[in-house]
C-alpha positions as CSV (number, residue, x, y, z in Angstrom):
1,X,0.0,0.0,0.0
2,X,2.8,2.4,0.6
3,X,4.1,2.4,-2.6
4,X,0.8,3.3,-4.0
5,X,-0.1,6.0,-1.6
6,X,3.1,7.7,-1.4
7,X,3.2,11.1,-2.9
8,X,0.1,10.9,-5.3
9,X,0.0,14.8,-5.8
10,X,0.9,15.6,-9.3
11,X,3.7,18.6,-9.5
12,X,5.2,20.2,-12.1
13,X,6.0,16.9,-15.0
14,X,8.5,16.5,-17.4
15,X,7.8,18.5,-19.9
16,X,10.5,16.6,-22.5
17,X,8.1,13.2,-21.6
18,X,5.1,13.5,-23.8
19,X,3.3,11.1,-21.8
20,X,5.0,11.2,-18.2
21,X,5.3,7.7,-16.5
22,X,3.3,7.7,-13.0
23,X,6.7,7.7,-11.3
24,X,8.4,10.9,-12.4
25,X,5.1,12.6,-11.2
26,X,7.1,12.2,-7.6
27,X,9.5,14.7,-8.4
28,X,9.2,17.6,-6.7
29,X,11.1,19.9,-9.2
30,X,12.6,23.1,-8.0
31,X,10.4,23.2,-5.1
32,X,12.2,25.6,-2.5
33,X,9.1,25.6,0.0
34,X,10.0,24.1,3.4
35,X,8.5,21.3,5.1
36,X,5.4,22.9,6.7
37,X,4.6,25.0,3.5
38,X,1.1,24.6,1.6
39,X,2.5,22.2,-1.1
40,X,4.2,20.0,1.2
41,X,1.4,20.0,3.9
42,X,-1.2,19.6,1.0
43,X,0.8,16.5,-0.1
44,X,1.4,15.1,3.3
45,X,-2.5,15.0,4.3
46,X,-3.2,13.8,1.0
47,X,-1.5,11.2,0.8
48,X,-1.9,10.1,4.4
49,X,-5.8,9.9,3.6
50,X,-5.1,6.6,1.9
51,X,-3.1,5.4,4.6
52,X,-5.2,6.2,7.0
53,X,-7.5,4.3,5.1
54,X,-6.0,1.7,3.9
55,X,-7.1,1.6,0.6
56,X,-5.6,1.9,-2.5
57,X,-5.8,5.0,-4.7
58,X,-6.9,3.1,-7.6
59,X,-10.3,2.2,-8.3
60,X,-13.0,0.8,-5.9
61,X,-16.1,-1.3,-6.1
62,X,-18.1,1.9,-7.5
63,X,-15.7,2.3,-10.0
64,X,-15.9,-1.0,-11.3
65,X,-19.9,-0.5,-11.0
66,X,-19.7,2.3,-12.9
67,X,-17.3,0.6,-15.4
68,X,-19.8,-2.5,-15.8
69,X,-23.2,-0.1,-16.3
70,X,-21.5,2.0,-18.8
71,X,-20.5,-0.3,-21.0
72,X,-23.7,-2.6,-20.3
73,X,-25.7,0.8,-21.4
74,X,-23.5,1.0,-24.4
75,X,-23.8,-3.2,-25.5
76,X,-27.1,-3.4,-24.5
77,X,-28.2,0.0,-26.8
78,X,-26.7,-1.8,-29.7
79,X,-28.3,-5.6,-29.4
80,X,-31.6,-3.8,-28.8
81,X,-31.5,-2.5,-31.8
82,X,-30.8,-5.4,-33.9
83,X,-32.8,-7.5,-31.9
84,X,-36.1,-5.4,-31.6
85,X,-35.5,-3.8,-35.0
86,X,-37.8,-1.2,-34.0
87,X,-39.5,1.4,-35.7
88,X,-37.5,5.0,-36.5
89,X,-38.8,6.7,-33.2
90,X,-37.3,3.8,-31.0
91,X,-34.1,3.6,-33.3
92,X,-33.5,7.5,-32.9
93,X,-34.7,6.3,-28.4
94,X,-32.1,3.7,-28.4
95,X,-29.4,5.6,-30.4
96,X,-29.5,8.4,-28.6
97,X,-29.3,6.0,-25.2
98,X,-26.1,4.5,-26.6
99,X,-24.8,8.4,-27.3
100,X,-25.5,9.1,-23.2
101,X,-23.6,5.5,-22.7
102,X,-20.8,7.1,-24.9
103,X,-20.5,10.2,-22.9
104,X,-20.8,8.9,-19.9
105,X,-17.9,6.2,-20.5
106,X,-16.0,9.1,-22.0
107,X,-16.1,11.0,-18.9
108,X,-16.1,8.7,-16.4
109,X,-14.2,5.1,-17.8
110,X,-11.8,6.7,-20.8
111,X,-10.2,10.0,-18.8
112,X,-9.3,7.7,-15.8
113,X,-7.7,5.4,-17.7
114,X,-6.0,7.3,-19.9
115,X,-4.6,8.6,-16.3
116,X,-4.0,4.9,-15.0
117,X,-6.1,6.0,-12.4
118,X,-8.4,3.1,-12.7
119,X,-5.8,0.4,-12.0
120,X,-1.8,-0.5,-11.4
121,X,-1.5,-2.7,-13.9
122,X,-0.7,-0.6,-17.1
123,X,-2.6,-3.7,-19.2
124,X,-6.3,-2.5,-17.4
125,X,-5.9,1.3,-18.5
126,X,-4.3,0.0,-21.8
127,X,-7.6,-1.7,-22.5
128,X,-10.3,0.5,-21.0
129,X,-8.2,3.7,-22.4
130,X,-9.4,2.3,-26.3
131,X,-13.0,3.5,-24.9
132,X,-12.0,6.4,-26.6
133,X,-11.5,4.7,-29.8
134,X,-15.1,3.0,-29.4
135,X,-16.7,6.5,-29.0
136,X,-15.0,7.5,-32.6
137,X,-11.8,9.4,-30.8
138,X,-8.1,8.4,-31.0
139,X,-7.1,7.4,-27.4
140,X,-3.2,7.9,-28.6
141,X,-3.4,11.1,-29.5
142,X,-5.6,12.1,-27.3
143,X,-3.5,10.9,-23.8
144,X,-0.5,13.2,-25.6
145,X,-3.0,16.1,-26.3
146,X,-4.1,15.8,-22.8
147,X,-0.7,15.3,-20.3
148,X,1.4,16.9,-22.4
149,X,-0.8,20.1,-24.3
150,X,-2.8,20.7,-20.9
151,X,-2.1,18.6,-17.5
152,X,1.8,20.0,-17.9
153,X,0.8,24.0,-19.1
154,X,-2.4,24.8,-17.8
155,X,-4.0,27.7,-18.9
156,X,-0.6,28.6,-21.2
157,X,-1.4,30.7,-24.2
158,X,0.0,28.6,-27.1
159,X,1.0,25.8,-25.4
160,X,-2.0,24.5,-23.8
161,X,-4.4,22.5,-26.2
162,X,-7.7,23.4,-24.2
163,X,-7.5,26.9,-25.1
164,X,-6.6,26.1,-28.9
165,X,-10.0,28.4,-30.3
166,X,-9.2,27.3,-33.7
167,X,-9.4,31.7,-34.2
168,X,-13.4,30.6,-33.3
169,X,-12.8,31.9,-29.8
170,X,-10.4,34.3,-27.6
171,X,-10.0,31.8,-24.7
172,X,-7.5,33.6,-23.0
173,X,-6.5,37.5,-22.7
174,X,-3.1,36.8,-24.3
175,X,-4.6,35.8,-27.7
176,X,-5.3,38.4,-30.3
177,X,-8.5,39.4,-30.8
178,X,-10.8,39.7,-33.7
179,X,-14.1,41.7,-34.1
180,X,-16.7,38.9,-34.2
181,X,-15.2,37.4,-30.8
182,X,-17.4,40.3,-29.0
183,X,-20.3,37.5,-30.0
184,X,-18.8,34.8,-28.8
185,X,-20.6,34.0,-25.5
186,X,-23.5,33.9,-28.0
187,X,-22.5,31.4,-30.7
188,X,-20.4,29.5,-27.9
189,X,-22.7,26.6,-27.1
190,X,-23.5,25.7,-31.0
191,X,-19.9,25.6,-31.2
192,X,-19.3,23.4,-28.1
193,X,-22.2,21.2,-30.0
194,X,-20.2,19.9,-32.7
195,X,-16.6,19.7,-30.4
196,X,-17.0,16.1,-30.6
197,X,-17.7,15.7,-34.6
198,X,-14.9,17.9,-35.0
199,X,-12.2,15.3,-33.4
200,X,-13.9,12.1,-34.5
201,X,-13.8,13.6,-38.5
202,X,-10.8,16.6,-38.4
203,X,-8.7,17.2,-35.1
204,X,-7.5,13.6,-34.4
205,X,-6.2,13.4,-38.4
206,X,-4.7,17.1,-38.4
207,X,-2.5,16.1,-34.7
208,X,-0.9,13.2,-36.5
209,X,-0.5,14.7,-40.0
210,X,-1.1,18.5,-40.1
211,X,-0.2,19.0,-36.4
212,X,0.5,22.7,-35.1
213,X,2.3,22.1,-31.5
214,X,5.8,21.9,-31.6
215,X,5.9,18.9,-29.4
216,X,3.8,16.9,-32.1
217,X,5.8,18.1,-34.5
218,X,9.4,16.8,-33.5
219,X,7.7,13.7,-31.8
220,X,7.5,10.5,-34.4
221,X,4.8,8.4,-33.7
222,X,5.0,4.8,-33.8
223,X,3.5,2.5,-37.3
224,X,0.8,1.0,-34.9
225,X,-0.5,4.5,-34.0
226,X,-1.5,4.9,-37.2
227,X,-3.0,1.5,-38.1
228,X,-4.9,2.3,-34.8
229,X,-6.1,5.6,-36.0
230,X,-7.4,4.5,-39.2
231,X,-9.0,1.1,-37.7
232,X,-10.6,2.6,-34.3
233,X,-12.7,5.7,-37.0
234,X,-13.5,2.6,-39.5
235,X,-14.3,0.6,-37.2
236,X,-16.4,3.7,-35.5
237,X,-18.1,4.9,-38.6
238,X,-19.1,1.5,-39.6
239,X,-21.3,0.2,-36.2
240,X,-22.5,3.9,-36.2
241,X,-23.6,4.6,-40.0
242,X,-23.2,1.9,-41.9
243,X,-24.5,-1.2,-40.3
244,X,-27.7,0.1,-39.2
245,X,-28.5,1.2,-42.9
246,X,-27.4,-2.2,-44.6
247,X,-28.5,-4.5,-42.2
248,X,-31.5,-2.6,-40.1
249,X,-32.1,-0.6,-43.6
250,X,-32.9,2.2,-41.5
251,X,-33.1,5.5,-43.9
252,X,-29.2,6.9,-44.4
253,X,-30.6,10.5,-43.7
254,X,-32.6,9.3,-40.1
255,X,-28.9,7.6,-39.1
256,X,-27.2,10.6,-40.3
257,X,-29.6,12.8,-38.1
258,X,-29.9,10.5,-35.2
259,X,-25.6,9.9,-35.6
260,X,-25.4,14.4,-35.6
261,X,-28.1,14.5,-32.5
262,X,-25.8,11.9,-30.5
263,X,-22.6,14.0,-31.1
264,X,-24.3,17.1,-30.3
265,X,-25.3,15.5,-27.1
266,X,-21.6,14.6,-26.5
267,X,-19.6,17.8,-27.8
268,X,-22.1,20.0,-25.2
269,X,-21.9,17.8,-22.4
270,X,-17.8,17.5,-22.4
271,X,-17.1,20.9,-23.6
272,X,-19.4,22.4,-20.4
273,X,-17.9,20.3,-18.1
274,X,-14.1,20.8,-19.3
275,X,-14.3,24.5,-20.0
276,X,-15.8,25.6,-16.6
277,X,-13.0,24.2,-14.7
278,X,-10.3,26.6,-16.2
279,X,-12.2,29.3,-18.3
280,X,-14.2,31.3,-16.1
281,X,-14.0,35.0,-15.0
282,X,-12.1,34.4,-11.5
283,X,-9.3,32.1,-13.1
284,X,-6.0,33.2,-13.9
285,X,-3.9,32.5,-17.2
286,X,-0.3,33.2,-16.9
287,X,2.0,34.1,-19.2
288,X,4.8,31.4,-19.0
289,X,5.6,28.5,-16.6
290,X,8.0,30.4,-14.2
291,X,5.5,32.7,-12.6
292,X,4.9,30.1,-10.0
293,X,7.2,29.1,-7.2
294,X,5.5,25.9,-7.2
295,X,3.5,24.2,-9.9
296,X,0.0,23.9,-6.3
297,X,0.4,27.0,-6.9
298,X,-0.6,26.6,-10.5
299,X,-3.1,24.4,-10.3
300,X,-5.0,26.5,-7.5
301,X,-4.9,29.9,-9.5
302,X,-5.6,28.4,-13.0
303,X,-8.4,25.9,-11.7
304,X,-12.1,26.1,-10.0
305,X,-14.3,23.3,-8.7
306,X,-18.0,23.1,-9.0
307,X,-21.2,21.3,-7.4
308,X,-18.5,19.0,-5.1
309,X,-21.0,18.9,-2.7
310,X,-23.9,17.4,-5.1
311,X,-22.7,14.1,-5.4
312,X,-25.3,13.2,-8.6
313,X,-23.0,15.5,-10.8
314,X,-19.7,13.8,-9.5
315,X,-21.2,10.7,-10.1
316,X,-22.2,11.4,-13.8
317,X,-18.9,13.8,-15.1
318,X,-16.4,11.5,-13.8
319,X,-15.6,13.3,-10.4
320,X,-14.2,16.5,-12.8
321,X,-16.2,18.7,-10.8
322,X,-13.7,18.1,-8.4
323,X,-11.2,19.8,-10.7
324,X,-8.5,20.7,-8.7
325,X,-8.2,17.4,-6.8
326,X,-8.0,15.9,-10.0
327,X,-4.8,17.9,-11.4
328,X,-3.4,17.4,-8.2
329,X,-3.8,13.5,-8.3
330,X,-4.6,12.6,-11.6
331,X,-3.1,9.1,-11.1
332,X,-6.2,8.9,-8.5
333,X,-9.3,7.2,-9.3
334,X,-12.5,9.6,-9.4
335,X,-13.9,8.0,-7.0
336,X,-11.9,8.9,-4.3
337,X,-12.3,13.0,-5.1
338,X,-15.3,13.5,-2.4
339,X,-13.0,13.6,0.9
340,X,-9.9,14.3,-1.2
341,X,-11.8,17.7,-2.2
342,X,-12.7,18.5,1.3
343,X,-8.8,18.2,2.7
344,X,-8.0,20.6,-0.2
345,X,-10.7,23.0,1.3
346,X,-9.6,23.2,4.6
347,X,-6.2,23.1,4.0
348,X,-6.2,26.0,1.4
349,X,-8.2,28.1,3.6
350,X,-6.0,26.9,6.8
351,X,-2.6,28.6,4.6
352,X,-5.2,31.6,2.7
353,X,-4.5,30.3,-0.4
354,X,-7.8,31.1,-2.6
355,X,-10.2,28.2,-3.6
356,X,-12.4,28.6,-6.7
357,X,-15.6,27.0,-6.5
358,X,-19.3,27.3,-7.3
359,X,-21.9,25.6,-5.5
360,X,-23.9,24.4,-8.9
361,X,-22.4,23.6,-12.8
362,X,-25.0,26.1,-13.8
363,X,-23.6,29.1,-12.1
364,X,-19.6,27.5,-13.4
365,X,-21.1,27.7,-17.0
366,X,-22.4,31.0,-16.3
367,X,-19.2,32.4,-15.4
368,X,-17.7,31.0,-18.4
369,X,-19.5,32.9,-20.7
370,X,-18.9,35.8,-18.8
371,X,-15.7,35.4,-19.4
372,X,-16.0,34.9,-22.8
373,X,-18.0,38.0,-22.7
374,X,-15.5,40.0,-21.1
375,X,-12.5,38.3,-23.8
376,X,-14.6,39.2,-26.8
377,X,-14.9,43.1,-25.4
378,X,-12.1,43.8,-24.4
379,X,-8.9,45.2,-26.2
């Protein structure tokens, strides 16, 4: 148990590592802070929670219950339908119930694993992690996009791939800005609507071929990634569109509709509960990685929690509500985020250190398009 619990707080990574092992995420690099400073308190209670405990930081029996009804949902959606053949309005019912099972795996099965928080042996996130490539997303690209182009720069103008607007939207007050981003709080939530089409169809092919970072660009990527890539979106595009024309001959335009209405469904849903964790009015975006003694530091000023105490919200967005906890401990199953979030709390207010929160996701999402608001107005 000791070698799991022992320093599970994430500082700053490796930034040459695209994909930091679990180990290196012990380093405490350039930390001058004594022992009883915030970090080094933070990390002691932290981590003494699971001894205290005695449990392991990985994942639990409501894990694996939520691991077993997600992709039950998901399996179940699909017989249904080519056992029941139904008629088109309980096609679109059952397609849309396997686009929930999607998003909810996405958010709650995929982002662990592809943090080996669900399990220590690398084989168990290996496999879950391809959840990703089941909901129609590159699980290689995306566990590069997301440790090294976010987890390792948050909040970094140019560097971290959360705030990449596509020139759509002025995420950050370091980015030029452009006359039409004074409407973007308006047109934010269409756009947010088709996040997920945009990866399955554009983002995941442009990171491997046409790729913008400079990390991607010096980084080679190995012959198996890319007969991945190309199998997971046929594979994707075939149990989604194809088969249920040719074999449930179902109309190709009421699969194309129900196929957008599922992805709409999806791109909202993760884009809310991403973007109001780092882009709202009372976060801070800094203007290069030195600015912080200490990467806590960071996290706390570039981060905000929401709803941590309603427990039906952690329960269906993976425990991100619990934001910070989570870029503190990523290698941490969701699970555990509840008390995790509360020794946070009081420690942060024990040292002053400011902890960004709102009591509901609707007043986080609000916020967010305040700031976007105030991004799009500004000069």
């Amino acid at each position: 148990m000791t070698s799991e619990t022992e320093s599970v707080i994430t500082f700053e990574p490796d930034i040459d590592d695209l994909v930091p092992a679990e180990v290196s995420r012990l380093q405490l690099a350039g930390d001058p802070a004594s022992a009883s400073s915030f970090p080094k308190v933070l990390r002691r209670r932290l981590d003494r929670f699971f001894a205290d405990q005695n449990i392991s930081p990985k994942a639990d029996r409501t894990m694996w219950v939520k691991i077993g009804a997600g992709l039950a949902v998901l399996a179940g959606s699909w017989i249904a339908l080519y056992a029941l053949k139904p008629d088109s309005w309980r096609f679109i019912a059952l397609y849309l119930l396997s686009g929930l099972a999607q998003t909810f795996l996405l958010l709650n099965i995929a982002h662990d694993s592809n943090h080996n928080a669900i399990s220590s042996v690398p084989f168990v996130n290996k496999t879950l992690n391809y959840v990703f490539d089941v909901c129609g997303i590159n699980s290689y690209m995306w566990r590069i996009l997301h440790h090294r182009g976010h987890h390792s720069c948050i909040n970094l103008h140019g560097e971290d791939d959360a705030l990449t607007g596509r020139g759509i939207f002025r995420f950050t007050p370091h980015e030029a800005r452009a006359s039409y981003h004074r409407f973007q709080h308006i047109y934010a939530l269409f756009f947010y609507a088709i996040f997920s089409l945009d990866y399955v169809f554009v983002r995941d092919f442009e990171s491997f071929f046409f790729p913008t970072h400079k990390y991607l660009k010096r980084t080679r990527h190995p012959a198996r990634e890319y007969a991945i890539l190309f199998a997971g979106k046929a594979f994707y595009l075939t149990y989604m569109l194809i088969l249920p024309v040719v074999v449930l001959r179902k109309s190709p335009l009421l699969v194309a509709g129900a196929f957008v209405l599922v992805h709409l469904i999806i791109g909202l849903t993760v884009s809310l509960v991403f973007q109001t964790t780092h882009t709202i009015d009372s976060t801070y975006f800094p203007s290069d990685r030195s600015e912080f003694e200490n990467g806590v530091y960071h996290i706390f000023a570039t981060t905000a929690d929401y709803a941590t105490e309603n427990p039906i919200v952690g329960w269906l967005v993976g425990g991100l509500n619990h934001h910070i906890v989570h870029h503190l401990c990523p290698f941490v199953c969701h699970t555990h985020y509840g008390p995790l979030t509360r020794i946070v709390r009081e420690t942060a207010e024990e040292f002053g250190v400011p902890y960004r929160q709102h009591p509901t996701m609707t007043k986080a999402i609000r916020h967010h398009l305040i700031l976007l608001k105030q991004l799009g107005n500004e000069t």
